[in-house]
Structures are given as C-alpha cells and as structure tokens.
C-alpha positions in Angstrom: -92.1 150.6 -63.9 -91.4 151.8 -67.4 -94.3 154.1 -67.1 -91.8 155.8 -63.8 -88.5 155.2 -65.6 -88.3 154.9 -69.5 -86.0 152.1 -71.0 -82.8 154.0 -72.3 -80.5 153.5 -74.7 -77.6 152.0 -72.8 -74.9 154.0 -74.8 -76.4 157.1 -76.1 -79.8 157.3 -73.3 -82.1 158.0 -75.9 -85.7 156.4 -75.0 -85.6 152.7 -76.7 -88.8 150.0 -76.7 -87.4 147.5 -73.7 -84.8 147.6 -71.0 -80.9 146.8 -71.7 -81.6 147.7 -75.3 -79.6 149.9 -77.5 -81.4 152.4 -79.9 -81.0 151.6 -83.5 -78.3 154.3 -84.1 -76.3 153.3 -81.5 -76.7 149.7 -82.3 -75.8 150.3 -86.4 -72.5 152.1 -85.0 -71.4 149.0 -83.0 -68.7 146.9 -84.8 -69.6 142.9 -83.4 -66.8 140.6 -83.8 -67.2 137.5 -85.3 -65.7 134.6 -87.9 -63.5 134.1 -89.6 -61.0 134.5 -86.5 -58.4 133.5 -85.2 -58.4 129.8 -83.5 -56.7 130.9 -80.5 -57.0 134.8 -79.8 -60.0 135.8 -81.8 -58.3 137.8 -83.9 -60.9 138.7 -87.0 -59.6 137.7 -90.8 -60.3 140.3 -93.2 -60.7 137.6 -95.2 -61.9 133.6 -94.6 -58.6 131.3 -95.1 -60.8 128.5 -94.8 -60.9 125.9 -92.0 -59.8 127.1 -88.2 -56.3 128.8 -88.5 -54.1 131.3 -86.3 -53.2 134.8 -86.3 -49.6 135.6 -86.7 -49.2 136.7 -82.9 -50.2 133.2 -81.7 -48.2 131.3 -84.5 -45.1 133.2 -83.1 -45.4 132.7 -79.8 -48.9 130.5 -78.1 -50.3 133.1 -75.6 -51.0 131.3 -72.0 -54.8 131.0 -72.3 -56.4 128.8 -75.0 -58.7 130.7 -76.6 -60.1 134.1 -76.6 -63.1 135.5 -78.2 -64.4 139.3 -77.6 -68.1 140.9 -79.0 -67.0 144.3 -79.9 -64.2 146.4 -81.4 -63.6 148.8 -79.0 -63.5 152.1 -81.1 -65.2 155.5 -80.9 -68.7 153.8 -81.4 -68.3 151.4 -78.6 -66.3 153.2 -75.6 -69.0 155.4 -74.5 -70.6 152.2 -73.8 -67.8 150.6 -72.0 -66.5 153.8 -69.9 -70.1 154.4 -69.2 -70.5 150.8 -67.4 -67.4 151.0 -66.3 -66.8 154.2 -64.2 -70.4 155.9 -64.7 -72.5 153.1 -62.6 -74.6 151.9 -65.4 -74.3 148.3 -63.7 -77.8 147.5 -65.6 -75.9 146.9 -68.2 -74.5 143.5 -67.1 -77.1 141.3 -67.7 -77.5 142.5 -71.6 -73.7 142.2 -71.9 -73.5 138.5 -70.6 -75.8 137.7 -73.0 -74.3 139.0 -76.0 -71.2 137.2 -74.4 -73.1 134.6 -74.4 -73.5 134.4 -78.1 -70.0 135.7 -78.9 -68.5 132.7 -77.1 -71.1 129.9 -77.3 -68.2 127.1 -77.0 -65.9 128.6 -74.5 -68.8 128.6 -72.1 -70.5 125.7 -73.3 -66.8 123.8 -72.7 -66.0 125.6 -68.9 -66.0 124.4 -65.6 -65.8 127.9 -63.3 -66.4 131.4 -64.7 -64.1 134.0 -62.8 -63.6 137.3 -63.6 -60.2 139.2 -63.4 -59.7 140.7 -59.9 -59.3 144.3 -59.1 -57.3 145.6 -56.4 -59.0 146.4 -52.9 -57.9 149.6 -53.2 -59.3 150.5 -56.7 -62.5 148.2 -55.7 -63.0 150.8 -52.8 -62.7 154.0 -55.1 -65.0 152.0 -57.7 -67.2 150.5 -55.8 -67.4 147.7 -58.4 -66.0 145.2 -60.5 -67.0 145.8 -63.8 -65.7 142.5 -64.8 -66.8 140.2 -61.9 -70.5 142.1 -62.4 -70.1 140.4 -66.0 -68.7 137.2 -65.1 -72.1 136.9 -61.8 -74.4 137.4 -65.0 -73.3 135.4 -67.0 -72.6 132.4 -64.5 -76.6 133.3 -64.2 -77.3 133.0 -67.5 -75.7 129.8 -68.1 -75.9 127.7 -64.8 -72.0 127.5 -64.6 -70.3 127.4 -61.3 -69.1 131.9 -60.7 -66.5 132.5 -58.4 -66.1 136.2 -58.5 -63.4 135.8 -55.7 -61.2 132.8 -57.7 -58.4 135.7 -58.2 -56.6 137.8 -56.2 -54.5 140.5 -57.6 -51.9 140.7 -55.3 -50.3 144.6 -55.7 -51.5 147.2 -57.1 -50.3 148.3 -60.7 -50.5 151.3 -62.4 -53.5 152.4 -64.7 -52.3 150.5 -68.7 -53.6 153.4 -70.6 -50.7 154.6 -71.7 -47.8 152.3 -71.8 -46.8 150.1 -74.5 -47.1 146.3 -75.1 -44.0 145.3 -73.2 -44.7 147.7 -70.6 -48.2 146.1 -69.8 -46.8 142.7 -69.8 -44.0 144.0 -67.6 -47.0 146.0 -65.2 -49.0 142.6 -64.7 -46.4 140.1 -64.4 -46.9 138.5 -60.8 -49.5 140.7 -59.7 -52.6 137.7 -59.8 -52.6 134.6 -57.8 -55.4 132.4 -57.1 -56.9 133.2 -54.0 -55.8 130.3 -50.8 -58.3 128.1 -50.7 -59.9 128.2 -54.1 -57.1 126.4 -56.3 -59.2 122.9 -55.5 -62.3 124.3 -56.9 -60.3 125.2 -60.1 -57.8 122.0 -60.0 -58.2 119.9 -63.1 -60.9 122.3 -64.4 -61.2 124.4 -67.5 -61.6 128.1 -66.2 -63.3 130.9 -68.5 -62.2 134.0 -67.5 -63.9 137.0 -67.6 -63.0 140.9 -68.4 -64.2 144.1 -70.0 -61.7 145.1 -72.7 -58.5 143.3 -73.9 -55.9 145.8 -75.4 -53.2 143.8 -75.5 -54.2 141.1 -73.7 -51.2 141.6 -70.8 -53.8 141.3 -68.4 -55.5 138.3 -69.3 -52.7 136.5 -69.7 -51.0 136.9 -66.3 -54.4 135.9 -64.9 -54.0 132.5 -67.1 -50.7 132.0 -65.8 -51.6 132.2 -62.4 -54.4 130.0 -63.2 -52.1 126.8 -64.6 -49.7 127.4 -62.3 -53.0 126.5 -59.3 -53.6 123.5 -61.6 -56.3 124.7 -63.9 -56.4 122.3 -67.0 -56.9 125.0 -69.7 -58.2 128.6 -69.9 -60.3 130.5 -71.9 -61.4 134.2 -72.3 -64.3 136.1 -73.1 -64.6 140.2 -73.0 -67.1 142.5 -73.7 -64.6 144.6 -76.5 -61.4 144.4 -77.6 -58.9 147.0 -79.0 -57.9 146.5 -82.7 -55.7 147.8 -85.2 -56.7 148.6 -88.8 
C-alpha cells in the first residue's frame, strides 16, 4: 500500500517514513504545549511557580469545566495542519491526533467516564460532511477503551461562524445553543465527561458544552483539544 500511495507529511505533504507522520520540518515548527500550566485551563507558565497553581483568568472567575489541557499552540506553524483536517478532508489525521491527545492529557482521560465531542449543527454537518471533533473524540475512545458517545450533545441552533468576534461576543454566540441530547443524560449522570474539540480560542465553546453538561447531572468535566489560541 505504501508502494501505491506514499506516507505524507500530514501538514506540509512532503513524503515522510510511515503513515500519520509529520516530516521533520514540519514537526520542528510545531509549538507542543506542556508544564508548567495552569491547574485548571492549561494555560502554559513562562516560568515554573512551583507546585500546581492557576492562571489569572481562572483565579478571577472558575470557568465551568474542571480542567483543560490542549497539544499545540495554534499559530502559523500549526493551522495548516488544523484547517487542513478540518475543511480539506484529511480525516487520516485523527488517529495520529488522538494519540498525541493522548499524551497531552494522560490524567483527564485516565480519570473520565464518557468521551463526547462538541456537536456541530446538522446543517453545517451536511455542508461538512464531518465532525472534525467527534472524528477525534471516536479515535481516541479507540485508543483508550473509554465509553465515545459522539451523539452525547446536541447543539440546538445554529450560531454564527466565531472568527471574528470578540470574547464576550463568543460567550454571548454559544450561550444556550448545546443541550444533552434526550435520552443520553443517564449515560452521563454521576459521571466525569471529557469533552472533545479541535481548537479552543477563547474557550466560549467549551464552556457552554460544560454547562449543559452539569446542568444533565454530569459530576465534573474536563477538556482536551488538538490546539489552542495564545497570546504572547
């Protein structure tokens, strides 16, 4: 099979040595993040303050989900990957993703109960054809031999695209548009969900699907995405 079609770089599509790889450009550009961050949000530290402590953001003001951990900065390096499994079909990408999630968030899965990915609406599922983000949250369910309910979630309108408005803008964009889907708030009753997505920006999204969530019953919920926007 690799004699017929050549393992490609997933981001840049040069030829690479096994399937799902990157090439070792593409791979150097990548920005992985990791500790120190922050307890609850995942936040990196510039610097290690010693011992488990919390961003700023999440002293303010506790965001809905527990904790949140992401593998890459989403930057110049890393969105050609993303938009490329996102909206240019390279669904082969999922499996290699889930497992760097995998390793990004070894305790948030080890601790879960159900993996669910956040929803998308039917309409934008029909012009996609996919769900980036339940694709991610099958895999990894896979990977780990935790319980995947791609269909947990249901977003219930749909919202305009978040590229371009402003933190309070996304919050106020999201806010009521997820519910858990009738029939599926037993399965996640009394359980620790870990949800699943493909970038957090300001993490509007996530957090409306956590809310939505507790208010089914879930005990706690955590979140896991394959980048995340950051500031310098």
């Amino acid at each position: 099979m690799d004699l017929l079609l050549p393992p490609r770089c997933l981001s840049c599509g040069a030829l690479v040595s096994a399937q799902g790889a990157l090439c070792v450009p593409c791979w150097s550009a990548m920005t992985f993040v990791g500790d120190p961050q922050c307890g609850c949000c995942g936040l990196p530290f510039d610097h290690d303050p010693g011992g488990e402590m919390l961003c700023g953001a999440c002293l303010r003001e506790a965001p809905p989900f527990d904790r949140a951990r992401a593998v890459l900065r989403y930057d110049d390096a890393s969105r050609r990957l993303v938009l490329g499994f996102k909206h240019a079909d390279r669904t082969e990408a999922a499996a290699t993703f889930a497992g760097w999630m995998a390793r990004a968030a070894p305790q948030l899965l080890a601790d879960c109960a159900v993996i669910a990915p956040v929803p998308l609406h039917w309409r934008r599922l029909f012009g996609r054809r996919y769900n980036q983000s339940a694709l991610l949250s099958q895999a990894l369910a896979a990977q780990s031999g935790r319980p995947g309910l791609p269909d947990l979630l249901v977003r219930l309108r749909a919202t305009p695209s978040q590229g371009r408005l402003s933190a309070t803008q996304r919050r106020q964009n999201v806010a009521g548009a997820f519910a858990v889907r009738p029939g599926r708030a037993a399965l996640l009753r009394g359980r620790r969900l870990l949800l699943v997505d493909d970038v957090m920006t300001t993490g509007a999204t996530v957090a409306a699907c956590a809310r939505a969530a507790r208010a089914a019953g879930a005990e706690a919920v955590d979140v896991v995405v394959l980048a995340r926007a950051l500031r310098d």
